[in-house]
N, C-alpha and C positions, 0 to 999 in steps of 0.2 A: 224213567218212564218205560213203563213194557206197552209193545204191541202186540195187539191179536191179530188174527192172519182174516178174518171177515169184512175187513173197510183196510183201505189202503193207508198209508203212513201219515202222508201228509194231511187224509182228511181228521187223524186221530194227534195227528200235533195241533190242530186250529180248532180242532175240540174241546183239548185239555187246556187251551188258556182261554179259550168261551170260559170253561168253566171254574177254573181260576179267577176270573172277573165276576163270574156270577157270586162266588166263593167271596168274593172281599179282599181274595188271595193279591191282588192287582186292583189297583183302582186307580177309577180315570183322573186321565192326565200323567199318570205315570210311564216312567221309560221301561219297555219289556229289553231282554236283550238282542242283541243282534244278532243275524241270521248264522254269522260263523259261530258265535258263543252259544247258543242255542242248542245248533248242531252235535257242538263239541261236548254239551253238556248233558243231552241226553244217548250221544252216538249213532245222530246221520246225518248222511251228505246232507252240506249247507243248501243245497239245489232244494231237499227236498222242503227245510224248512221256509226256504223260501215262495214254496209252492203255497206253503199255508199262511204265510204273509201274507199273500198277493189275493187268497180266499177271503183272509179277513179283512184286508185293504178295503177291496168290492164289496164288500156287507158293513163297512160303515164302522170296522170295532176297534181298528187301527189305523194311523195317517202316518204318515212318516216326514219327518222335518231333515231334508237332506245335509249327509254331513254330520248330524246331529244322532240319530234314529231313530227306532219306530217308538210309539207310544199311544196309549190307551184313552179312545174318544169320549169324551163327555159325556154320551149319551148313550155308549157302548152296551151296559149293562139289559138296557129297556131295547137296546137293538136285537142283544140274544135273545130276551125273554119271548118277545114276541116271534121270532125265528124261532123257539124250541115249542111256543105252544102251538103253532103252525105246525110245525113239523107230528108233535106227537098226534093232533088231533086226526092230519091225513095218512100220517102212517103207522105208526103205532095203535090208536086206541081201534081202529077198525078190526086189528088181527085179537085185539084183546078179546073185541067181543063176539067177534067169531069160534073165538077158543069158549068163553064162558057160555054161549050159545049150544056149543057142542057138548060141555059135561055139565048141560040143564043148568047151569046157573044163573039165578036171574039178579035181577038189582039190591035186589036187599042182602042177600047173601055176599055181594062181591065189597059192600060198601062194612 
């Protein structure tokens, strides 16, 4: 996995298995790996992927069955969806059309 220097680690580990899940790459009910094999596997501290556990924990896209590990929620996929199409709608498409605003282009042209 490479990171970019723009968002921090941990939020760009619990991004890639969003989308990995979105992907088909992981599906629910399945066991992801643990926080050390994780780590080990892409090269960072367990702490950090632990950060991104604990992100997805809270948003409903992992539970973890202690002892056991963590694994992917039933209903995870339709949890990201609607977390990305929130997210794109207030942050993203604003800046789009600000820009498309800016070099005259209107609807028809950007469609």
């Amino acid at each position: 996995m490479e990171f970019s220097d723009n968002k921090p680690i941990y939020i760009q580990i619990s991004d890639g298995l969003s989308e990995q899940v979105l992907a088909g790459k992981i599906l629910p009910g399945e066991r992801i790996p643990s926080v050390r094999e994780w780590g080990a596997t892409i090269g960072v501290n367990p702490n950090t992927v632990a950060r991104s556990y604990d992100i997805l924990t809270e948003t409903g896209v992992i539970y973890q069955k202690r002892g056991i590990g963590f694994f992917v929620c039933e209903d995870a996929k339709e949890k990201i969806l609607a977390s990305e199409k929130r997210r794109f709608i207030e942050e993203e498409l604003p800046a789009i059309i600000k820009r498309a605003s800016l070099l005259g282009l209107d609807l028809k042209q950007l469609i």
